[in-house]
RODO-2510 file (C-alpha; in nm, 4 decimals, decimal comma):
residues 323
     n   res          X          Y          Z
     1     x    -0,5449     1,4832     7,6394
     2     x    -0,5187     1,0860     7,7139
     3     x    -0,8367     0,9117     7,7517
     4     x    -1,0750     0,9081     8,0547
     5     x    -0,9922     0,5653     8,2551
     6     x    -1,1575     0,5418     8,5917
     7     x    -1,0583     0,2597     8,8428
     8     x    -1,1783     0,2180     9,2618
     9     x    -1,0798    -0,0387     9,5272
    10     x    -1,2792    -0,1072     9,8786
    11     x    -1,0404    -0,0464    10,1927
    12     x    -1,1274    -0,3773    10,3797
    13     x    -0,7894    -0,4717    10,5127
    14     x    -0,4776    -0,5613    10,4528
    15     x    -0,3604    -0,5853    10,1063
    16     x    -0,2106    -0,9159     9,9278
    17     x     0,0020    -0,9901     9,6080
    18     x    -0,3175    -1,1526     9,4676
    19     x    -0,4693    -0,7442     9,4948
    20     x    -0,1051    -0,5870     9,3676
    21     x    -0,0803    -0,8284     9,0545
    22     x    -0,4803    -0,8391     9,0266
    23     x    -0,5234    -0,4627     8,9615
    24     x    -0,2761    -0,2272     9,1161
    25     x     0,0458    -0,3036     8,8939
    26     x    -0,2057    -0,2495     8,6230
    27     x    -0,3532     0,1092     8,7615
    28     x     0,0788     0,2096     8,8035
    29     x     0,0918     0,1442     8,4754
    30     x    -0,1963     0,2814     8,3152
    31     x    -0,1530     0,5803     8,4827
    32     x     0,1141     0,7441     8,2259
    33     x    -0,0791     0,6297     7,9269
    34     x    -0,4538     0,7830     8,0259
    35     x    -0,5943     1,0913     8,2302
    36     x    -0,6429     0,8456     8,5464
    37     x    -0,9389     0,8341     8,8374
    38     x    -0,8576     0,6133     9,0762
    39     x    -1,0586     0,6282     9,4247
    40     x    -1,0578     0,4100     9,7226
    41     x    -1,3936     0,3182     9,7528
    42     x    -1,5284     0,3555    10,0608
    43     x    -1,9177     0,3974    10,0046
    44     x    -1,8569     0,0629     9,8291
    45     x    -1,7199    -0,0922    10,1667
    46     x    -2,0348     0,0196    10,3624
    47     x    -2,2134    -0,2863    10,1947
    48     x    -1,9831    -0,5413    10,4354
    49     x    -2,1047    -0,3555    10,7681
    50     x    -1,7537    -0,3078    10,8667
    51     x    -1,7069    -0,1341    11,2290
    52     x    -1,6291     0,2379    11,1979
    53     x    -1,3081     0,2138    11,3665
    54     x    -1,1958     0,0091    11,1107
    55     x    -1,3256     0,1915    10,8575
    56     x    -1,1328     0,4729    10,9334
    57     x    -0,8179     0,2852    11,0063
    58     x    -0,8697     0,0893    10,6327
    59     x    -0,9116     0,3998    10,4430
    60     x    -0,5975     0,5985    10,5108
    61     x    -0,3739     0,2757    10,5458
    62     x    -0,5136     0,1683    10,1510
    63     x    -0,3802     0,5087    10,1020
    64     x    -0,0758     0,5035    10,1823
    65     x    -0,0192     0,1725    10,0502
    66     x    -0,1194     0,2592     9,7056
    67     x     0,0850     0,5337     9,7049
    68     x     0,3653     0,3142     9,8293
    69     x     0,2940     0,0618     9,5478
    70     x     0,3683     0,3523     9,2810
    71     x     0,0165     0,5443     9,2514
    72     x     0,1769     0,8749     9,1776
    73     x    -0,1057     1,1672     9,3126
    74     x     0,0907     1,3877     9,0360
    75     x    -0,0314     1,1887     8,7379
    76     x    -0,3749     1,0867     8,8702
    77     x    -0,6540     1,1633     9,0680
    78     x    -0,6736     0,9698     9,3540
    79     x    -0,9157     1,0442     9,5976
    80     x    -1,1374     0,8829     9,9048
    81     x    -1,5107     0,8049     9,6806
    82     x    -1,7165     0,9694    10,0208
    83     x    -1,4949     1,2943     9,9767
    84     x    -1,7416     1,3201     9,5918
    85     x    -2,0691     1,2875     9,7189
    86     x    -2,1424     1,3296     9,3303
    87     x    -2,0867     0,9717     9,3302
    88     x    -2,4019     0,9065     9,5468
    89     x    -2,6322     1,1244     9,3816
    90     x    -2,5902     1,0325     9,0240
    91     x    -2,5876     0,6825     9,1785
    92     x    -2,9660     0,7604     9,3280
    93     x    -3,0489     0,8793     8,9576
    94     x    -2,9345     0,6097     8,7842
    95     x    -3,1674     0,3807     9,0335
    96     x    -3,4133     0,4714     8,7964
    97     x    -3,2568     0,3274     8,5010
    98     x    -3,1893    -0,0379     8,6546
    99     x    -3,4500    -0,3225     8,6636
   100     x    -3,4664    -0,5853     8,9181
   101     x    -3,3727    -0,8721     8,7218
   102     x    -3,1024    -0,6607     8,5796
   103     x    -2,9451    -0,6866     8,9369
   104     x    -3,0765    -1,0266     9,0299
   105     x    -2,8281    -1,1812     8,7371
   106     x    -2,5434    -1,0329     8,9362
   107     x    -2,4038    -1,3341     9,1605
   108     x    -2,2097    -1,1319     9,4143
   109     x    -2,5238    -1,0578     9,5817
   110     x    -2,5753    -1,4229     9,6017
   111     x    -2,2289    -1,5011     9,7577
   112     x    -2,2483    -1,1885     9,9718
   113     x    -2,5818    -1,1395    10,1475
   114     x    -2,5573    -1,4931    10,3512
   115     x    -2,2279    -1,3498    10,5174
   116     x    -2,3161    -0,9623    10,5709
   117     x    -2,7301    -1,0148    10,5310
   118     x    -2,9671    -0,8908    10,2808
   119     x    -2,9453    -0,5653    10,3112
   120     x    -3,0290    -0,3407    10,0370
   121     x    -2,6886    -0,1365     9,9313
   122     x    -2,5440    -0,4588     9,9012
   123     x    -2,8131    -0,5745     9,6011
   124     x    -2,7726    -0,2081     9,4427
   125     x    -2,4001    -0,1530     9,4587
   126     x    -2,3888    -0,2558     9,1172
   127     x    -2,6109     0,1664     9,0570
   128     x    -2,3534     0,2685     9,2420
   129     x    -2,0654     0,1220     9,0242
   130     x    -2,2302     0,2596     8,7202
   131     x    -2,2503     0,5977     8,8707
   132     x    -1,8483     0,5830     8,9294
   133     x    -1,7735     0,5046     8,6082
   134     x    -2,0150     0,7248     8,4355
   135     x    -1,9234     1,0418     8,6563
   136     x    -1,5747     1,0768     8,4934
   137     x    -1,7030     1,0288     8,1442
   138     x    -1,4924     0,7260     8,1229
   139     x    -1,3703     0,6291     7,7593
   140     x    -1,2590     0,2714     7,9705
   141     x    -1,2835     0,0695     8,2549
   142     x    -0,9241    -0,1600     8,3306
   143     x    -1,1247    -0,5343     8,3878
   144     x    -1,0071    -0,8317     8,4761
   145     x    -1,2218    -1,1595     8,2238
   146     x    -1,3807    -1,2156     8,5756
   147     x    -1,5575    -0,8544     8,6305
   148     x    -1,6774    -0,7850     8,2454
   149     x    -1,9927    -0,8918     8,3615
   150     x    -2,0061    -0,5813     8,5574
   151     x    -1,8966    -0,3874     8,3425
   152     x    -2,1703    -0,4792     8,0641
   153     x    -2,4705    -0,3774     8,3835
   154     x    -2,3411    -0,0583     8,3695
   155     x    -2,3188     0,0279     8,0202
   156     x    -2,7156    -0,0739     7,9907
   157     x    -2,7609     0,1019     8,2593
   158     x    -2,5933     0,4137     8,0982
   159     x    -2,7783     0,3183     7,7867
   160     x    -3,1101     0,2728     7,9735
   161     x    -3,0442     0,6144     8,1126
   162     x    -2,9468     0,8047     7,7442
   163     x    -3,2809     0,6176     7,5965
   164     x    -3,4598     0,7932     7,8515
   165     x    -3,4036     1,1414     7,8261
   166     x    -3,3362     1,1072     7,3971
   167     x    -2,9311     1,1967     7,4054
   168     x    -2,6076     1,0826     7,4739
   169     x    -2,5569     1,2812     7,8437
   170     x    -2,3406     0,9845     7,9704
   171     x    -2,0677     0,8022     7,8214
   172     x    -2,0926     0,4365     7,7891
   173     x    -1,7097     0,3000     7,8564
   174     x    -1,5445     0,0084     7,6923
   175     x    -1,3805    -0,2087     7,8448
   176     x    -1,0082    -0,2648     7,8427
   177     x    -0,9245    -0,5929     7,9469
   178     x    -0,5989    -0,5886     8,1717
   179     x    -0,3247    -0,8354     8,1604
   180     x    -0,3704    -0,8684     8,5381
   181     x    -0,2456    -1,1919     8,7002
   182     x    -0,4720    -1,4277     8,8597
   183     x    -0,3290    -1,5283     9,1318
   184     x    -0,4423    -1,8989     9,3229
   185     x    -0,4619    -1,9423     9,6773
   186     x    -0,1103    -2,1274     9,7713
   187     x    -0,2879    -2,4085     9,9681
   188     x    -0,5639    -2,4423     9,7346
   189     x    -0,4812    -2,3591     9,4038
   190     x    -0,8444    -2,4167     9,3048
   191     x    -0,9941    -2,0601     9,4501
   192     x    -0,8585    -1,7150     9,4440
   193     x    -0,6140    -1,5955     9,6764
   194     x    -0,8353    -1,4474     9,9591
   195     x    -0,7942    -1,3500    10,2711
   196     x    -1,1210    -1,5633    10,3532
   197     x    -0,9285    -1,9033    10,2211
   198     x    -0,7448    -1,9109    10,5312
   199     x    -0,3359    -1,9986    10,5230
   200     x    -0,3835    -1,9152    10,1167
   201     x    -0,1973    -1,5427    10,0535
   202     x     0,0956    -1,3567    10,1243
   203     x     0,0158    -1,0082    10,2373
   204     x     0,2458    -0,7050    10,1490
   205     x     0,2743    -0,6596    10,5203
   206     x     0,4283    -0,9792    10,5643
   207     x     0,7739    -1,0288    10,7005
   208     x     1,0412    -1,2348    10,5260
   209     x     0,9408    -1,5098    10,7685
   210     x     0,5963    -1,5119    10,7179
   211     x     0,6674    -1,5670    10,3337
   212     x     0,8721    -1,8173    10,4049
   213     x     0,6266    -1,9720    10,5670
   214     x     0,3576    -1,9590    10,3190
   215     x     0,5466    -2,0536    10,0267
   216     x     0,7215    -2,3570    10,1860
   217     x     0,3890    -2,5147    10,2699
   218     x     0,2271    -2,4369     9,8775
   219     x     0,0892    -2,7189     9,6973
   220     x     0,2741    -2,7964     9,4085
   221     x     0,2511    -3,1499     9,2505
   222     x    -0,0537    -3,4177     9,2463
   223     x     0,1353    -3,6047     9,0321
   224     x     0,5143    -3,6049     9,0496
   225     x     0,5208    -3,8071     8,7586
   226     x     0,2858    -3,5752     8,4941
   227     x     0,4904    -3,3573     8,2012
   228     x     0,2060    -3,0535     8,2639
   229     x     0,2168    -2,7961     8,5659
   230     x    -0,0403    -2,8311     8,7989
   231     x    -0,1938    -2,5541     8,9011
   232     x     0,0095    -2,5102     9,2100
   233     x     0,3189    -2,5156     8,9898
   234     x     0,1659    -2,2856     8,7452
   235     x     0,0647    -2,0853     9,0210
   236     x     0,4703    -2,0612     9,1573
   237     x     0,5591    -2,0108     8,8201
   238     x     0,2947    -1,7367     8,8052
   239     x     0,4872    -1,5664     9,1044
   240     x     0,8375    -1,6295     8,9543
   241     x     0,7322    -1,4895     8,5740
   242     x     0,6293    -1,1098     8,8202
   243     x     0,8916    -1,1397     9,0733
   244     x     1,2075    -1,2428     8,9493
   245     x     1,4257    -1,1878     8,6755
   246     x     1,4010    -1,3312     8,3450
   247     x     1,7066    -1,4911     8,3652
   248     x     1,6083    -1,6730     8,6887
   249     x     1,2658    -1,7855     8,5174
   250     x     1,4109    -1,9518     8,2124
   251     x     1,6475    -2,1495     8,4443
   252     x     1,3389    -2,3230     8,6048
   253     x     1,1332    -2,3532     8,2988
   254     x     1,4657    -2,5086     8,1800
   255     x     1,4563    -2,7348     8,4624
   256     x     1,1041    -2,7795     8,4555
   257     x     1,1097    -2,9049     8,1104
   258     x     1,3938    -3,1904     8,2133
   259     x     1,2193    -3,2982     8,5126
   260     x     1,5111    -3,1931     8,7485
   261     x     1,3548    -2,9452     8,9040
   262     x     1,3648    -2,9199     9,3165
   263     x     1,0575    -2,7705     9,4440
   264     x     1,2365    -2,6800     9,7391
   265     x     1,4655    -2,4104     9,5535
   266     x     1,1632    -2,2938     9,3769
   267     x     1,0535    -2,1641     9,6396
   268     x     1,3477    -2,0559     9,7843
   269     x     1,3904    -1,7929     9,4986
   270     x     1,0496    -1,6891     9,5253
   271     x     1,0894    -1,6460     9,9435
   272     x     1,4469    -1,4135     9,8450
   273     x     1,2654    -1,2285     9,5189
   274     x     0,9019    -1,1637     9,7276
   275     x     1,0535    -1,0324    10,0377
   276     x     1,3118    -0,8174     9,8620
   277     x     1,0469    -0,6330     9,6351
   278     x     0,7942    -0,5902     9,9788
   279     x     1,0909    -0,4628    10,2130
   280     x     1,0959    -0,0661    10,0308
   281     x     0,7205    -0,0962     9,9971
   282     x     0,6965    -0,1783    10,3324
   283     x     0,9149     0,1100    10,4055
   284     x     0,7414     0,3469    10,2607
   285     x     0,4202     0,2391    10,3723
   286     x     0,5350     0,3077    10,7000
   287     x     0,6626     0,6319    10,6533
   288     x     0,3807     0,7610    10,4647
   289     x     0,1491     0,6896    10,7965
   290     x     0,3832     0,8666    10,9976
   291     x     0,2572     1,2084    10,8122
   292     x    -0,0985     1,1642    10,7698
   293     x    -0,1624     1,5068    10,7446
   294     x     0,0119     1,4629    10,3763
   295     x    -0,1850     1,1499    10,2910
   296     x    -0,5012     1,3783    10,3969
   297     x    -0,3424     1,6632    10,1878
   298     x    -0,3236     1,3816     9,8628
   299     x    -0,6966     1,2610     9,8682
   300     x    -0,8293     1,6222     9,9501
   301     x    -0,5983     1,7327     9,6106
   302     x    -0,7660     1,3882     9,4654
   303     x    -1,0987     1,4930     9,5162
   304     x    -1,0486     1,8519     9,4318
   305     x    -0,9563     1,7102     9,0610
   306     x    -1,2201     1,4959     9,0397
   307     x    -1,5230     1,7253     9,1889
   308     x    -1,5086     1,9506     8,8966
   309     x    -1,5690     1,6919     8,6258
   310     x    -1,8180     1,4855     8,8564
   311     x    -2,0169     1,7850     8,9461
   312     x    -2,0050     1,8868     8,5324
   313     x    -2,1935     1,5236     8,4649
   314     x    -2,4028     1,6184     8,7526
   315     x    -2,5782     1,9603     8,5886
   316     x    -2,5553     1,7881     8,2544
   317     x    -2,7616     1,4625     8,3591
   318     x    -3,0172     1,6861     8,5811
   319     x    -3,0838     1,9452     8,3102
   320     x    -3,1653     1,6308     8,0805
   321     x    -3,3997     1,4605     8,3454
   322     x    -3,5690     1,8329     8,3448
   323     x    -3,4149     1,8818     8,6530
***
C-alpha cells in the first residue's frame, strides 16, 4: 500500500487561485501516488466564529468545489472533519502533551485573536492539528516552507505523547515539502493573495470579466527601466508558468529578456488562459450543488473510510494512557 498522507482545508468562503495553486493542485496530484486523507475542516473553522448559516453553506460548497478541482472520492478519503469526532477526542488527549509556551511560539494566534478575540480553541487549534495528522498514522504531511513550523508542534507533541506512555502508539510524520505556488496579491505583490487584501485575488467563481478586471489593474513595474522582474512581474509570470502553455511562456520570457515586452498582452493571455481553465470548473461546481444528496453521499463514504483507522488510533492511544 502507498504511504499514509493526510491533508485538511477550513470552508470559510469562496475559494481563489492563490488556495488552488497553494495546496489543492498539490492534494490532485498526490492523490495517485499515496493512500490520501483529505478532510474539509470544519472544527478548524469554529475558531473564526463564523455564523452557522454560513457554516453550513461553506462546507458543502468547499465540497463540491474540490471535487470539481479534481479530488477524486475514488482514490481518497475525503470527508467533512465533524463527521470523525475521533478527531476531537484524541485532540482532548493530546492537550495533555502540549505546554503553554509550546503554543505561545505559534504566531497565528497573535495575528488571529485581535480579529475573532481570545478565545481559547483559537490558541489550541494547533492540539487539534496534531490530532488530525496523528489519527491517520500519517507517514507525511504535504507543507508549504511557510507552515513547517506547524508541522514541527505536532511532531513534539506526538513525541511528548510516545515519551509518556514508553512506546511508539503514534506516528510522528515527516514532512514533504510541496512545490506549491505562492501566489502575491495582484495589487500588492508584497502580501499573500487573501481575500482580506481587498481588490488582491481572483476567485474561481469569477467571471471572465471579473478577471479581466483584476489582472488589468496588477502592479507590474516600479522601475520600467530595471533588467530583474519585480515581484508583480514575477508574480504574472508565476500565473503564466501554471496557466498557459509552455510555448506561450517562453515567448514572454523571450520578450522579457529583450525588453519588448507589452504588459498589456501579458495580461491579456493570462485574462484568455485563467478564464478558460475556470469555465469547466465552474461548470461542474455548479452541477455538483444541484445534487447534494451525492455530495452528502461522498463525505458520508469519506468518513466511513476514515472512521475505521481513526477509531483504531483511538483504542491503541487509550489502552496506552491505561485507559
Amino acid at each position: 500500500m502507498n504511504k499514509r498522507l493526510v491533508s485538511g482545508i477550513q470552508p470559510t468562503g469562496a475559494l481563489h487561485l492563490g488556495n488552488y495553486l497553494g495546496a489543492i493542485k498539490q492534494w490532485v496530484e498526490l492523490q495517485y501516488d499515496y493512500d490520501a486523507f483529505y478532510f474539509i475542516a470544519d472544527y478548524h473553522a469554529l475558531t473564526g466564529r463564523p455564523k452557522p448559516a454560513d457554516l453550513k453553506r461553506h462546507r458543502i460548497e468547499l465540497l463540491a468545489m474540490l471535487v470539481a478541482l479534481g479530488i477524486d472520492p475514488k482514490k481518497c478519503a475525503l470527508f467533512f472533519q465533524s463527521d470523525v469526532p475521533e478527531h476531537t477526542e484524541l485532540g482532548w488527549i493530546l492537550n495533555n502533551s502540549a505546554t503553554i509556551g509550546q503554543l505561545n511560539r505559534m504566531t497565528q494566534y497573535k495575528e488571529k485573536s485581535d480579529q475573532y478575540g481570545q478565545y481559547v480553541g483559537l490558541f489550541t487549534y494547533p492540539i487539534l492539528q496534531t490530532a488530525d495528522i496523528a489519527l491517520y498514522d500519517a507517514a507525511t504531511v504535504p507543507v508549504g516552507e511557510d507552515q513547517v513550523q506547524h508541522l514541527e508542534l505536532a511532531r513534539e507533541i506526538i513525541r511528548s505523547f510516545n515519551s509518556h506512555v514508553g512506546d511508539t502508539v503514534l506516528v510522528e510524520p515527516k514532512p514533504l515539502l510541496t512545490k506549491s505556488a505562492r501566489v502575491m496579491a495582484l495589487n500588492n505583490p508584497s502580501k499573500k493573495m487573501s481575500k482580506s487584501v481587498a481588490g488582491s485575488v481572483i476567485g474561481l467563481l469569477d467571471d471572465p470579466v471579473t478577471v479581466e478586471t483584476a489582472l488589468k489593474r496588477a502592479v507590474t513595474d516600479s522601475d520600467p527601466n530595471s533588467t530583474d522582474k519585480s515581484p508583480g512581474v514575477a508574480n504574472l509570470f508565476l500565473l503564466l508558468e501554471n496557466f498557459s502553455d509552455s510555448e506561450m511562456v517562453r515567448h514572454f520570457e523571450g520578450q522579457f529578456q529583450k525588453g519588448t515586452l507589452r504588459y498589456s498582452e501579458l495580461k491579456e493571455q493570462l485574462i484568455e488562459d485563467i478564464s478558460a481553465f475556470l469555465a469547466p470548473i465552474q461548470k461542474t461546481y455548479r452541477s455538483l450543488l444541484e445534487d447534494e444528496i451525492t455530495l452528502q453521499r461522498i463525505a458520508e463514504d469519506g468518513a466511513k473510510k476514515a472512521r475505521p483507522i481513526a477509531g483504531e488510533t483511538i483504542s491503541r492511544a487509550k489502552k496506552a494512557l491505561g485507559l
